[in-house]
N, C-alpha and C positions, 0 to 999 in steps of 0.2 A: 504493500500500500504506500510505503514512503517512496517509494522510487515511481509511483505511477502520479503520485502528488505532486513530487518534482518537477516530473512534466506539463504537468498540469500547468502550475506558476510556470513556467517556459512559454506558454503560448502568450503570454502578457496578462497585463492587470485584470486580476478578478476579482468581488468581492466577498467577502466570508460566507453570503446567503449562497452563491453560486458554487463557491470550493466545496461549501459543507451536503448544498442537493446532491452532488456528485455521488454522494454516500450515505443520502439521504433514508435509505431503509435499512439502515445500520444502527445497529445497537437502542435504546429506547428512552426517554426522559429527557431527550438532546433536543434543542432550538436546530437547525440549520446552518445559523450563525454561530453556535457554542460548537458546532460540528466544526465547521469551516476556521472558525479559532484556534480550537485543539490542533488538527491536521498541520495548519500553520506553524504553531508550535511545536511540533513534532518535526518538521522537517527542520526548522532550528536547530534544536538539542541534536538529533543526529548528526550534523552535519558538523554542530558546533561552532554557527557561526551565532549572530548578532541576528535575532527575531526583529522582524518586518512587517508594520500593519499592513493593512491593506489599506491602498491609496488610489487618488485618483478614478478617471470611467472604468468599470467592470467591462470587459471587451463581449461577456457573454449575455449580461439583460443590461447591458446600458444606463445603471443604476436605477435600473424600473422598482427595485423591493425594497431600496431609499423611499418611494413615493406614496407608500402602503398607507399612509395615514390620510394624504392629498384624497387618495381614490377613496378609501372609508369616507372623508367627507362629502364628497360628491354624490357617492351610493346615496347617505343621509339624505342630502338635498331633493336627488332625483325622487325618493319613495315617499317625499312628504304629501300630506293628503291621501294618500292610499291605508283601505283599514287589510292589517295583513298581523300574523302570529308568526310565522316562519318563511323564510328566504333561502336562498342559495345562489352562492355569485358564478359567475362562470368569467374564462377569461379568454378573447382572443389574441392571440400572441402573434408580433409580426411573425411573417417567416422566416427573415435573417437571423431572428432570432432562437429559433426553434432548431434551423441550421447550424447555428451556434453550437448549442448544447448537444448535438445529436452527435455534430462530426468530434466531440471529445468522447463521448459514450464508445461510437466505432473505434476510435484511433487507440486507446485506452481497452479495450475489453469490458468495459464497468461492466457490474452487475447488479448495482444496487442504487439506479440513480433517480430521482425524482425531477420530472419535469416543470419547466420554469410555472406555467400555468397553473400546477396543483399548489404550489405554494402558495401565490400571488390568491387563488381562490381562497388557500385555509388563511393568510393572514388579514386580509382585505374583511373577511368572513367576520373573525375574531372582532376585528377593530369595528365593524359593522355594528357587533351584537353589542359592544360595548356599549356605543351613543345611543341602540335603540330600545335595548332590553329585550328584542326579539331573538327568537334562535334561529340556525339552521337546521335545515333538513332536508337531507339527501333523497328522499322517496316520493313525497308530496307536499312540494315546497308552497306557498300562498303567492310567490313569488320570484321570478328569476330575473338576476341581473346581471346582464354582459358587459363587462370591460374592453369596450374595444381600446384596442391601445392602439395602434394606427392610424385611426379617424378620431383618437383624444376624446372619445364621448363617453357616456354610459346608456345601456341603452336597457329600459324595464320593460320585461314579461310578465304580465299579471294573469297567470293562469284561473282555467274557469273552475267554477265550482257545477256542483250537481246534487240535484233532489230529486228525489226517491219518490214516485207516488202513485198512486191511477187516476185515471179518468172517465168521466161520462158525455157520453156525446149526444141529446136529447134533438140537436134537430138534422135530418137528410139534407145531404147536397153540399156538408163542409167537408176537406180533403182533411186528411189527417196534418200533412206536413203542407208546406207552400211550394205553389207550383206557378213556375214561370208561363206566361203567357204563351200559346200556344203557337201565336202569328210573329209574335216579334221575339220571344226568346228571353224577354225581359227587359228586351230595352225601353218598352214604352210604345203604344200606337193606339191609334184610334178603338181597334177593337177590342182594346181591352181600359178604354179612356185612359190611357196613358197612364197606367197604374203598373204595367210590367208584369202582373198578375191574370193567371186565368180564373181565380175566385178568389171573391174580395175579403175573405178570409178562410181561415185554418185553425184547427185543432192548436197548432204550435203554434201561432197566433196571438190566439183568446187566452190562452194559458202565457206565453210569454212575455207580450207588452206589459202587463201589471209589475211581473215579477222586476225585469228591466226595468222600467222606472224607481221601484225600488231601490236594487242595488245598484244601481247606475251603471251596468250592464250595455256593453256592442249589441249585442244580438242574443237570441235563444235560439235551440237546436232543441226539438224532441225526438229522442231517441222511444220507441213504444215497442213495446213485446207480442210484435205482430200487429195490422193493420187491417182497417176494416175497410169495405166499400166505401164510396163516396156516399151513396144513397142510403148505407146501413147506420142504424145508430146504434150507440155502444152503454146498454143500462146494466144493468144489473148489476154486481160490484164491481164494474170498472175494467178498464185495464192498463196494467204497468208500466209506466214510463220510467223516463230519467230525464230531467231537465237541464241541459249546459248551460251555463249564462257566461258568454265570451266576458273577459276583464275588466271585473265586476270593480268598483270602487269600493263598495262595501259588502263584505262578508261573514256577517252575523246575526242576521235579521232574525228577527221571532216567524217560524214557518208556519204558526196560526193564521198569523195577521197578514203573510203572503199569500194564503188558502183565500182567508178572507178577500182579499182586493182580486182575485182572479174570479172568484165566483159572485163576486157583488157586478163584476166588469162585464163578465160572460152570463150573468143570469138569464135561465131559460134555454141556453145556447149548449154550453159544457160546465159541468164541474169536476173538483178537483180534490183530493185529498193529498197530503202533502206529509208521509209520512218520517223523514230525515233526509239529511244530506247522505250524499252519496260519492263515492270514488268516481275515476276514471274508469278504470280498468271493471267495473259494474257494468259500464254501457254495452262492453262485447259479452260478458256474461248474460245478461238478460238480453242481448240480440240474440243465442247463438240454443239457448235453452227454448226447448219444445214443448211447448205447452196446448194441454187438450183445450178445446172450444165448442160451449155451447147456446145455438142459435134458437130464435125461435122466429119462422118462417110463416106467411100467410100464401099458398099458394094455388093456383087455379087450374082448372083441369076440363080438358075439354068433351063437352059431352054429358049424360048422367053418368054419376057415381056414387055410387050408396057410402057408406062410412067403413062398413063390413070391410067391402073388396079394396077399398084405402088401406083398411090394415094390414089386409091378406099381402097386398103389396109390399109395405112398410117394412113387415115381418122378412122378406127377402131380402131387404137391405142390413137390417140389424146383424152387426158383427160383420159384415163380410168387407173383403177389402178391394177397394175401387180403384179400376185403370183411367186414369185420367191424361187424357195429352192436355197438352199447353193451352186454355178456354182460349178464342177466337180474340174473344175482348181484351185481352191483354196480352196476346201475342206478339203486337208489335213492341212491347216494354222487358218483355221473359223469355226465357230460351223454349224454344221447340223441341218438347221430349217427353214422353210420358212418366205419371209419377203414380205412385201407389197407395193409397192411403188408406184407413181404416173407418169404419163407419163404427161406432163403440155403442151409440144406443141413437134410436128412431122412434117416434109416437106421436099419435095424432091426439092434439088438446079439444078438439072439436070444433065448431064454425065461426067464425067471426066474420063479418061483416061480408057475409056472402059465402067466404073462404074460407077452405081449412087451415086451420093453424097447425102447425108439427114443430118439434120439438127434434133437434141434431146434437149431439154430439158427437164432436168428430176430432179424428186425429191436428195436431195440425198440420196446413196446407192444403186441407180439402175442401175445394169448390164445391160448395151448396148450391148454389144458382146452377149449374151445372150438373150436379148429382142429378137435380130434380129435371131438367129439362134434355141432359145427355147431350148436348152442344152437337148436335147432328152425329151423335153414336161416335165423340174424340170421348166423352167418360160413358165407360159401361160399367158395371150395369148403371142403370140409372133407372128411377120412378119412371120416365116417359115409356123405358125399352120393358118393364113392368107389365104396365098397362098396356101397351100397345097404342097408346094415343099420348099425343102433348099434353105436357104440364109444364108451368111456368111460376115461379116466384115474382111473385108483386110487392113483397115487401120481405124486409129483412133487417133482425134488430141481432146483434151481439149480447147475447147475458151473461154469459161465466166466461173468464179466461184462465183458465185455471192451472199453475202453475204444477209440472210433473216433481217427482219426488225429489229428481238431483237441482229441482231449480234453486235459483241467486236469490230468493228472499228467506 
């Protein structure tokens, strides 16, 4: 190690923060500067001459980790007004400088060196936590902030936060999520009065502006645990979401009084239960988990049909599992291929308003609209291929979403 040290001080003036990363994963309880100290010292006493501070520019960070206090100040400044518990600084390092350090690690064999960036991160960090009384946190920070050292800036990340909840959707004809206009792509045109949208609101909408003005929130995202028609409504307990609210200002709000202002906002429209905050790493969990669903359909059929031979029908469906290709109606949005799904329970509630009402549950991914009509024989069996004559859904409401045993809640 003294004779690699040696070398080291040969390439020119370093400072003790830079001599000491070199050896940075060595030994424990040490500064980098207490590292880079010692070392120095050491090559003294060995040699037996006259020890030498370090003087002058560092040829490898340029006396960047002199500045460690400057940058803590500046972090300070940038993150004012922001409500945040935990941070994490990152840093961009020129690349001369990175080239620096790299080409002693090759030229040297190091094996234990710590790069200029992680330092600058844990000390920047430190001195951060100091002024704010906030901590770090390496996994789910409220907050990230880049040092760019090149462009001399700092630049804040205000990552989003997420709420956990379900929904009801009480009237036909709102999309779940927002959908850009169909004629202009969103830019804005006549046909859709230059609103950029093809319906004047959404599910993620009605639920998000309230929350947004709250926290002072870019935007919302709703992430939902499966999706329902446009025309279908979503009652009975709800279903699943996760809320993102892009770089919130504030992040602590009482999640009553959020519930509150979305259903006082959306009344009659959707409501909302708002049951805690939630991770990132939830949102693919509750995408990626399969959950059964069940509907309850009012559907017509052409011709007479007693109740009896309904059931007799009904009864051929129950349990078995259905070939469906890709339904016609959303072909152009899904791939083309047949999928299989389970039909788990079928029953007819009796007549409503002309119509029989039934009662599905089904696996998910299974086309109801198409069970019942058989989309020109792409799902068989199907109620139509049954009877022998057309039947059609005229309405269609979501009641249970009902989460399977390995799901994320």
């Amino acid at each position: 190690m003294i004779e690699q040290v040696k070398a080291i001080l040969g390439y020119g003036e370093i400072c003790d923060h830079c001599l000491g990363r070199f050896y940075g994963k060595l030994s424990f309880g040490l500064t980098n500067v207490e590292r880079g100290h010692a070392l120095r010292v050491a090559v003294a006493l060995d040699a037996n001459e006259p020890y030498h501070p370090a003087a002058g520019t560092c040829w490898v960070c340029n006396n960047l980790l002199d500045q460690v206090e400057t940058w803590a100040e500046r972090v300070t400044a940038a993150l004012e007004g922001l409500e945040y518990s935990t941070f994490l600084i990152g840093t961009r390092v020129p690349p001369m400088l990175t080239e620096s350090e790299e080409m002693v690690w090759s030229d040297q064999s190091l094996r234990s060196p710590e790069p200029l960036k992680s330092e600058m991160n844990r000390e920047v960090g430190k001195a951060v936590s100091v002024r704010t009384g906030r901590v770090v946190d390496f996994k789910h920070p409220d907050v990230v902030v880049i040092l760019d050292i090149t462009g001399d800036r700092v630049e804040v990340q205000v990552n989003p936060v997420f709420i956990y909840g379900r929904y009801q959707k009480f009237e036909r004809g709102i999309p779940q999520t927002h959908w850009d206009c169909r004629a202009c792509h969103g830019r804005g045109c006549e046909t859709c009065n230059f609103t950029g949208k093809q319906y004047a609101d959404s599910v993620e909408e009605l639920i998000g502006r309230p929350v947004m003005d709250a926290l002072k929130a870019t935007g919302a995202v709703l992430h939902g645990a499966g999706r329902e028609d446009i025309d279908a409504r979503m009652i009975g307990t709800g279903r699943p979401f996760i809320l993102e609210l892009d770089t919130p200002q504030i992040r602590s709000a009482d999640l009553k009084e959020l519930e509150l202002a979305v259903n006082t906002a959306a009344a009659g429209r959707v409501a909302v239960e708002f049951d805690r905050w939630a991770l990132r790493t939830e949102v693919e969990t509750l995408k990626s988990n399969k959950a059964h669903k069940k509907y309850r359909i009012l559907i017509e059929v052409e011709g007479d049909l007693s109740e009896d031979e309904l059931n007799l029908a009904l009864n051929r469906l129950q349990g078995v599992t259905i070939h469906q290709r890709t339904p016609r109606r959303v072909a152009h949005r899904r791939a083309d291929k047949i999928r299989e799904r389970d039909v788990l329970e079928i029953r007819c509630l009796g007549i409503e308003e002309g119509r029989y009402s039934i009662e599905v549950l089904g696996e998910a991914g299974l086309y109801i609209k198409e069970l019942i009509s058989g989309d020109d024989g792409r799902t068989r069996p199907s109620l139509t291929e049954i009877l022998g004559r057309p039947a059609q859904v005229t309405s269609l409401d979501v009641v249970l979403v009902e989460e399977m045993a390995n799901g994320g809640e």
